[in-house]
N, C-alpha and C positions, 0 to 999 in steps of 0.2 A: 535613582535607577534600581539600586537592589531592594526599594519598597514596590515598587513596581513589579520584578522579579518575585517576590514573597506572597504579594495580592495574588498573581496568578495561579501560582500553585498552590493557592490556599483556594481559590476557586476550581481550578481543576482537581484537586482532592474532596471539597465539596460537594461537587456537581459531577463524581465519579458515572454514576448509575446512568445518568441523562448524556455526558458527553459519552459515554461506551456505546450506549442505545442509539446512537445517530452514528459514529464513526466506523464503530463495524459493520454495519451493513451496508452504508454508502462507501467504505474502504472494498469490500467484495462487489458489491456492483461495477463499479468505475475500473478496478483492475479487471472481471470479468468482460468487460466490455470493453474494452484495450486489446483483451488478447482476442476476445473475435470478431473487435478491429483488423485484426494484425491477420487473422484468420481468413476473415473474407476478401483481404488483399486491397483494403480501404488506400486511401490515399497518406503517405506518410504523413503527411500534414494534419491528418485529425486522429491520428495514432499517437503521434508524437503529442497531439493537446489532449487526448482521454489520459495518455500517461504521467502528465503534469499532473491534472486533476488528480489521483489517484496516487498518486507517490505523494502530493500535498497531504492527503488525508492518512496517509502509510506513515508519513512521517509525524504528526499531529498524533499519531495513537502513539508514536515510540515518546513523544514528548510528554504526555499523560502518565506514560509509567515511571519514565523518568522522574516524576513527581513524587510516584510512589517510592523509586528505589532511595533516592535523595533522603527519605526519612528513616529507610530499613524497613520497610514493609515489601518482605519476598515471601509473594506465595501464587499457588497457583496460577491466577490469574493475570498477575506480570508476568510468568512466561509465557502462556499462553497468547496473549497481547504482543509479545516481545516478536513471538515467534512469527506469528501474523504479520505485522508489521513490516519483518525482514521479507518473509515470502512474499507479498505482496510487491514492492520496491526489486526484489530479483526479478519476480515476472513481466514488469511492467520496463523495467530495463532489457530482459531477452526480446519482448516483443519490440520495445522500435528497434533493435539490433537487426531483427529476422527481419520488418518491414526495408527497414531500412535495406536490407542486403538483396531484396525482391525475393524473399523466398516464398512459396506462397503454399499453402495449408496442404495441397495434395502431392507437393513437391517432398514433402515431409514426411508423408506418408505412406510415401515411393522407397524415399530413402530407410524409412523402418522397416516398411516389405524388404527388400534388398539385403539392409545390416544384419 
Protein backbone atom coordinates (compact mmCIF):
# COMPACT_ATOMS: atom_id res chain seq x y z
CA UNK A 1 0.00 0.00 0.00
CA UNK A 2 2.57 2.74 0.92
CA UNK A 3 4.31 1.62 -2.61
CA UNK A 4 1.35 2.47 -4.18
CA UNK A 5 1.12 5.77 -2.09
CA UNK A 6 5.00 6.80 -3.08
CA UNK A 7 4.33 5.75 -7.13
CA UNK A 8 1.79 8.42 -7.03
CA UNK A 9 3.32 11.15 -5.83
CA UNK A 10 6.16 10.36 -7.60
CA UNK A 11 3.94 10.74 -10.76
CA UNK A 12 2.16 13.63 -9.57
CA UNK A 13 5.37 15.47 -8.85
CA UNK A 14 6.52 14.35 -12.26
CA UNK A 15 3.84 15.14 -14.42
CA UNK A 16 3.44 18.47 -12.29
CA UNK A 17 3.21 20.84 -15.52
CA UNK A 18 0.54 18.56 -17.41
CA UNK A 19 -1.60 17.55 -14.40
CA UNK A 20 -1.71 21.70 -13.37
CA UNK A 21 -2.39 22.41 -17.29
CA UNK A 22 -5.76 20.32 -17.20
CA UNK A 23 -6.79 20.71 -13.60
CA UNK A 24 -7.03 24.40 -13.51
CA UNK A 25 -8.82 25.24 -16.11
CA UNK A 26 -11.23 22.41 -15.95
CA UNK A 27 -11.24 23.23 -11.93
CA UNK A 28 -12.62 27.09 -13.13
CA UNK A 29 -14.78 25.97 -15.74
CA UNK A 30 -16.93 23.25 -13.70
CA UNK A 31 -17.03 25.64 -10.43
CA UNK A 32 -17.84 28.56 -12.99
CA UNK A 33 -20.56 26.67 -14.34
CA UNK A 34 -22.09 25.46 -10.96
CA UNK A 35 -22.47 28.91 -9.84
CA UNK A 36 -24.42 29.91 -13.04
CA UNK A 37 -26.10 26.85 -12.56
CA UNK A 38 -26.99 28.01 -9.20
CA UNK A 39 -27.53 31.36 -11.03
CA UNK A 40 -29.95 30.66 -13.53
CA UNK A 41 -32.05 28.85 -11.05
CA UNK A 42 -31.27 25.33 -12.75
CA UNK A 43 -32.64 22.42 -11.10
CA UNK A 44 -30.82 21.39 -7.90
CA UNK A 45 -30.27 18.26 -9.15
CA UNK A 46 -27.70 19.31 -11.92
CA UNK A 47 -26.19 21.92 -9.48
CA UNK A 48 -25.75 19.59 -6.95
CA UNK A 49 -23.77 17.01 -9.89
CA UNK A 50 -21.78 20.33 -11.63
CA UNK A 51 -20.69 20.73 -7.80
CA UNK A 52 -19.47 17.03 -7.40
CA UNK A 53 -17.60 17.52 -10.63
CA UNK A 54 -15.73 20.50 -9.61
CA UNK A 55 -15.02 19.91 -5.89
CA UNK A 56 -13.55 16.45 -7.35
CA UNK A 57 -11.12 18.42 -9.39
CA UNK A 58 -10.80 21.32 -6.30
CA UNK A 59 -9.83 18.58 -4.45
CA UNK A 60 -7.49 16.71 -6.85
CA UNK A 61 -5.38 20.01 -7.20
CA UNK A 62 -5.19 20.25 -3.11
CA UNK A 63 -3.95 16.57 -3.51
CA UNK A 64 -1.21 17.53 -6.04
CA UNK A 65 0.20 20.16 -3.58
CA UNK A 66 -0.04 18.07 -1.08
CA UNK A 67 2.64 16.15 -2.96
CA UNK A 68 4.58 18.99 -3.04
CA UNK A 69 4.23 20.11 0.55
CA UNK A 70 4.90 16.32 1.89
CA UNK A 71 8.63 16.92 0.42
CA UNK A 72 9.13 20.83 1.57
CA UNK A 73 8.75 22.37 -1.52
CA UNK A 74 6.81 25.77 -0.47
CA UNK A 75 6.55 28.30 -2.89
CA UNK A 76 4.58 30.36 -4.76
CA UNK A 77 2.83 28.21 -6.64
CA UNK A 78 1.39 25.84 -3.70
CA UNK A 79 -0.25 28.61 -2.38
CA UNK A 80 -1.57 29.74 -5.06
CA UNK A 81 -2.98 26.23 -6.05
CA UNK A 82 -3.81 26.02 -2.22
CA UNK A 83 -5.69 29.04 -2.49
CA UNK A 84 -7.67 28.06 -5.61
CA UNK A 85 -8.39 25.01 -4.53
CA UNK A 86 -10.15 26.16 -1.15
CA UNK A 87 -12.08 28.93 -3.26
CA UNK A 88 -13.27 26.78 -5.55
CA UNK A 89 -14.79 23.99 -2.95
CA UNK A 90 -16.27 27.23 -0.70
CA UNK A 91 -18.02 28.35 -4.03
CA UNK A 92 -19.31 25.36 -5.09
CA UNK A 93 -20.63 24.49 -1.54
CA UNK A 94 -22.44 28.33 -1.26
CA UNK A 95 -23.92 27.48 -4.42
CA UNK A 96 -25.92 24.20 -3.73
CA UNK A 97 -26.70 26.06 -0.23
CA UNK A 98 -28.26 29.05 -2.29
CA UNK A 99 -29.82 26.54 -4.92
CA UNK A 100 -30.86 24.46 -2.57
CA UNK A 101 -32.64 27.34 -0.26
CA UNK A 102 -34.48 28.60 -3.75
CA UNK A 103 -32.72 31.57 -3.70
CA UNK A 104 -32.40 32.73 -7.09
CA UNK A 105 -29.78 35.30 -8.75
CA UNK A 106 -32.10 38.55 -8.84
CA UNK A 107 -33.48 37.77 -5.33
CA UNK A 108 -29.83 38.53 -4.47
CA UNK A 109 -29.48 41.31 -6.14
CA UNK A 110 -32.55 42.69 -4.46
CA UNK A 111 -31.26 42.02 -1.43
CA UNK A 112 -27.63 43.94 -2.10
CA UNK A 113 -29.79 46.81 -3.62
CA UNK A 114 -31.62 47.06 -0.26
CA UNK A 115 -28.46 46.14 2.24
Amino acid sequence: MLDLINVLFEFSRTHCVAICAMLVPANLLATSQTLLFTGLGRPIAQVQFMAKISSLYALLILLHVFTWLSIGVVMAPTYILTFLGCLCLVSNLSAVAIATRGISAHRIVKLVELG
